[in-house]
C-alpha positions in Angstrom: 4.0 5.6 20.0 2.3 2.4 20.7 0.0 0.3 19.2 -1.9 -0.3 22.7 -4.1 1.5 25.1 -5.6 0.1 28.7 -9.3 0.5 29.5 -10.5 -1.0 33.5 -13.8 -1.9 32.6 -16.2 -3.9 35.5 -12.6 -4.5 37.1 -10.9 -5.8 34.0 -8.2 -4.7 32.0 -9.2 -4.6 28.0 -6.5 -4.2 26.0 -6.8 -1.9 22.9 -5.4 -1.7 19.9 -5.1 0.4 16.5 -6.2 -1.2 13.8 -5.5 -1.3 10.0 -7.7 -2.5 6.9 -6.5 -3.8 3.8 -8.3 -3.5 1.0 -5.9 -5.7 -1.6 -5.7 -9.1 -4.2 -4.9 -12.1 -2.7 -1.5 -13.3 -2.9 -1.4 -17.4 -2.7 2.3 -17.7 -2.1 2.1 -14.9 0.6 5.2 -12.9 -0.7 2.2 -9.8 -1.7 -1.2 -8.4 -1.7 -3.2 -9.3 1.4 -0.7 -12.0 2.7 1.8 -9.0 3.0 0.0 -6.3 4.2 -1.4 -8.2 7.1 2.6 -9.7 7.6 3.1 -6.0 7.9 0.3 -4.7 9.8 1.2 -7.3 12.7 4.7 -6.6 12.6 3.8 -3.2 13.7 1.6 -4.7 16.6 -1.8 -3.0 14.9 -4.6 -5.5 14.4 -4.8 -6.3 10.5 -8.3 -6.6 8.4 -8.9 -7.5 5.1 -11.3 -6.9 2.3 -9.8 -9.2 -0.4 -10.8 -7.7 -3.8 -9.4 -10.6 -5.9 -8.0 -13.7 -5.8 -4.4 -14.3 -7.8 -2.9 -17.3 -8.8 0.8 -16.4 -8.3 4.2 -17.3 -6.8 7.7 -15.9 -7.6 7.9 -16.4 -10.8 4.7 -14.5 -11.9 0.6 -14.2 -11.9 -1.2 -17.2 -13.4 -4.8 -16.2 -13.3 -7.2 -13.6 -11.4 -10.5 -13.9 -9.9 -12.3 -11.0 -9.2 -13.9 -11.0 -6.2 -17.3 -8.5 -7.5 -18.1 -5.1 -6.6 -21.1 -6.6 -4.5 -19.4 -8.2 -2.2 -16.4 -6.1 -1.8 -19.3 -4.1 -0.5 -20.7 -6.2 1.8 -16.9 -6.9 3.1 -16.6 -3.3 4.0 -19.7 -3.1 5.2 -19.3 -5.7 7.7 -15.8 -4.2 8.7 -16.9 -0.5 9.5 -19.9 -1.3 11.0 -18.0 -3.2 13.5 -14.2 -2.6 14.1 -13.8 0.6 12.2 -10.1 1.1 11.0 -7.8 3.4 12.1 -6.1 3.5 9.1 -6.9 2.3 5.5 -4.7 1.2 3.1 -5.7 0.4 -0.5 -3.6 -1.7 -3.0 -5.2 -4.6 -6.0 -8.7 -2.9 -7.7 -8.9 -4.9 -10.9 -11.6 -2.8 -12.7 -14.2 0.3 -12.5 -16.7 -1.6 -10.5 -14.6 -2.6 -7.7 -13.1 1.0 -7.5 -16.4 2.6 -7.6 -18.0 0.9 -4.5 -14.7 1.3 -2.7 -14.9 5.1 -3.1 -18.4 5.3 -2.4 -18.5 3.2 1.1 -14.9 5.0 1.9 -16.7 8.4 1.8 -20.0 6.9 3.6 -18.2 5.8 6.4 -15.6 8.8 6.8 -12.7 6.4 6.3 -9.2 8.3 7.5 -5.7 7.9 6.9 -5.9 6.2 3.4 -2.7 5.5 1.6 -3.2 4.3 -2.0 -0.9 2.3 -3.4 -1.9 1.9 -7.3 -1.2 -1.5 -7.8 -1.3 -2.1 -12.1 1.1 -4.1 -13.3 2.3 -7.1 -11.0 6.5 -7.4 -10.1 7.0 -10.1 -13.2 5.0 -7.7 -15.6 1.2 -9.0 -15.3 -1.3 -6.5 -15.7 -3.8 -6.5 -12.3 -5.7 -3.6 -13.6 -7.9 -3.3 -16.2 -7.1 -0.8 -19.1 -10.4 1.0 -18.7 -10.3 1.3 -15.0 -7.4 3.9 -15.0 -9.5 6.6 -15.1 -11.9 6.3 -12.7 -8.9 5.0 -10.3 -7.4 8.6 -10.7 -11.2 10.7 -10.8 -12.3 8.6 -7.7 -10.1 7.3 -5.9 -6.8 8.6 -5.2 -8.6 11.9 -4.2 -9.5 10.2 -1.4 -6.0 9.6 -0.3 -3.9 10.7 2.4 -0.4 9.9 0.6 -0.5 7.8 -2.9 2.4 5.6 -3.6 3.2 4.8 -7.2 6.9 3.3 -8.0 8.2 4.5 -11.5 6.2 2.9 -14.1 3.0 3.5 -12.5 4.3 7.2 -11.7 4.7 6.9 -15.6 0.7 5.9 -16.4 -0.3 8.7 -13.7 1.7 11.3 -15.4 2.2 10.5 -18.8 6.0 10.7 -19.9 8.8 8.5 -18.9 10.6 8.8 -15.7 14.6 8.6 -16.0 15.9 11.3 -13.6 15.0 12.9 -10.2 14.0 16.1 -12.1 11.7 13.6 -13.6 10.6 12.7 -10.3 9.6 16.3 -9.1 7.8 17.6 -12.4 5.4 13.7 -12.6 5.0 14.3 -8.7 3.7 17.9 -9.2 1.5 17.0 -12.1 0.3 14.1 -10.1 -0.4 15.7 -6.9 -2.0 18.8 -8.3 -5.5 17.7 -8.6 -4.8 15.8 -5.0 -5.1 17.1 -1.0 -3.0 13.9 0.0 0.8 13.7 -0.5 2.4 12.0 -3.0 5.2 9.3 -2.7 7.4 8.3 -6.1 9.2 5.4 -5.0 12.8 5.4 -6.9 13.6 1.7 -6.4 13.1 1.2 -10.5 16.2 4.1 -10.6 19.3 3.0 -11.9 21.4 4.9 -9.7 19.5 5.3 -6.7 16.6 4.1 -4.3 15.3 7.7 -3.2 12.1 8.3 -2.6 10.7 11.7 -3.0 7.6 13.0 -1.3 5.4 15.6 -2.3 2.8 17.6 -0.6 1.1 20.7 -2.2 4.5 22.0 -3.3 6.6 20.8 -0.6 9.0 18.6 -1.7 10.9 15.7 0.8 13.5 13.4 -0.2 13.9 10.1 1.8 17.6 8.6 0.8 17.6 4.8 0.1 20.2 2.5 0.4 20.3 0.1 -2.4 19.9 -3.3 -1.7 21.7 -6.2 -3.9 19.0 -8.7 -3.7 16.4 -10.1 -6.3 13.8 -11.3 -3.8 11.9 -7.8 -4.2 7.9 -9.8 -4.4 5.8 -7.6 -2.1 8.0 -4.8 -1.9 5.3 -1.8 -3.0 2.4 -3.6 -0.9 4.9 -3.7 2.3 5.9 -0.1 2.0 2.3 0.8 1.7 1.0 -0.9 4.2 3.9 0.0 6.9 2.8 3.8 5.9 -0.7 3.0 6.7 0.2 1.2 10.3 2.5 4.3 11.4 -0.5 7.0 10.6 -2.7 4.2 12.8 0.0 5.1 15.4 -0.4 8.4 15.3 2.8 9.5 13.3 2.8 12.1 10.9 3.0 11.4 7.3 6.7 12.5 7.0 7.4 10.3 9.9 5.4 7.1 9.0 7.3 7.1 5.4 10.8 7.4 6.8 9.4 4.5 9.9 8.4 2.9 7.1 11.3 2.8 4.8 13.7 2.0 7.7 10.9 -1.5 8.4 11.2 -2.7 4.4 15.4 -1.6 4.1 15.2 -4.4 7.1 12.9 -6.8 5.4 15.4 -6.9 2.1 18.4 -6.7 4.3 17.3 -10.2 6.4 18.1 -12.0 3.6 14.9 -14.1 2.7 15.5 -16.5 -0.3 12.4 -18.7 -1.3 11.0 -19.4 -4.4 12.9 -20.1 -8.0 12.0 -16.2 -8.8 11.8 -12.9 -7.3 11.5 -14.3 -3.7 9.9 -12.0 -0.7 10.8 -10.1 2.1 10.9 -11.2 5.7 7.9 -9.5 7.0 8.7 -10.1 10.6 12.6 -10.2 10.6 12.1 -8.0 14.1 9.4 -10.1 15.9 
């Protein structure tokens, strides 16, 4: 797969390219959120867009204030991004409240949006709350229908399902109740496991387990909006859904791996450790 196509046009050669939007919070210190996902998205040679649905005040040692960026103009940001470079792939991660979520689903399903992946962003690494308690609902009636493959860790596997998460039996039964109201697949990530880092994918009954190697490193900031967005720039690629997880797991185990320390707390990843 590549991330480029050739078109001679009056003589020239244009280059082409697949290209991914965001839809996210804003991440200041650039370890998360927007900052991350378009680290990620480049890393993967697909050209990165943004519609920034928040602003955060954060580094590694936590979140320190939100701005929410308004329903209207989240509009007008998509507006102005499909009806001009329309995405190849979508990939969803900060909606702070019912507003926000609302418009999103409404202009998503206007503009025939495809390969959405949904990462359900709540509660941030250092235990801030980025969501709303009322906006739960309509995330789950509204949105994550309209995903191709949703990717809660544990505790926000947890809120979608409602019982505790301990086991990988747990794992299969919260992804089946998850998924069952859902055409997309669903990916439990197991990093908050105390014995393992499996993922486990689910799509209408089929079950797919994606072995992870456990990394001993606390600079973890970012982790759930890299995975997410990696997913999103492989199905821009054309890979398959089973594909662009295990591409994308192999991309973040790298990330970890490199060895980035910043920050006095839970430092991030080196998005471009290959480049």
């Amino acid at each position: 797969m590549t991330a480029y196509g050739f078109l001679p046009i009056h003589g020239y050669v244009v280059k082409k390219m697949k290209k991914v939007l965001t839809i996210a919070g804003s991440d200041c210190s650039g370890g998360a959120g927007i900052q991350a996902d378009i680290k990620t998205m480049t890393a993967h040679k697909v050209y990165a867009m943004s519609v920034i649905t928040a602003l955060t005040a954060q580094n590694t040692t936590g979140v320190y204030g939100v701005l929410d960026a308004g329903g209207d103009f989240v509009g007008q940001q998509l507006d102005c991004v499909f009806k001009d470079i329309f995405p190849d792939a979508v990939k969803i991660g900060m909606v702070s409240n019912i507003e926000t979520i609302e418009v999103i689903a409404e202009k998503l399903k206007f503009y025939g949006a495809k390969n959405i992946v949904v990462d359900p962003v709540m509660v941030s690494t250092s235990g801030c709350a980025l969501m709303s308690p009322d906006a739960m609902g309509t995330l789950i009636e509204k949105l994550l229908p309209l995903g191709d493959v949703i990717t809660p860790n544990i505790p926000e596997a947890e809120k979608l399902c409602g019982f505790d998460i301990k086991t990988i039996e747990d794992m299969i039964k919260a992804a089946e109740i998850i998924g069952k109201n859902l055409s997309g697949s669903v990916l439990i990530k197991g990093g908050h496991l105390t014995e393992t880092a499996d993922d486990l994918l689910w799509h209408q009954g089929e079950i797919t387990w994606y072995r992870g190697e456990r990394i001993d490193t606390e600079n973890t900031h970012g982790t759930g909006c890299t995975l997410s967005s990696a997913i999103a720039s492989n199905l821009a690629l054309g890979y398959s859904v089973e594909e662009s997880v295990s591409n994308a797991k192999a991309y973040i185990t790298g990330a970890l791996k490199d060895g980035l320390n910043l920050g006095s707390g839970s430092g991030p990843l080196n998005h471009c450790y290959r480049l």
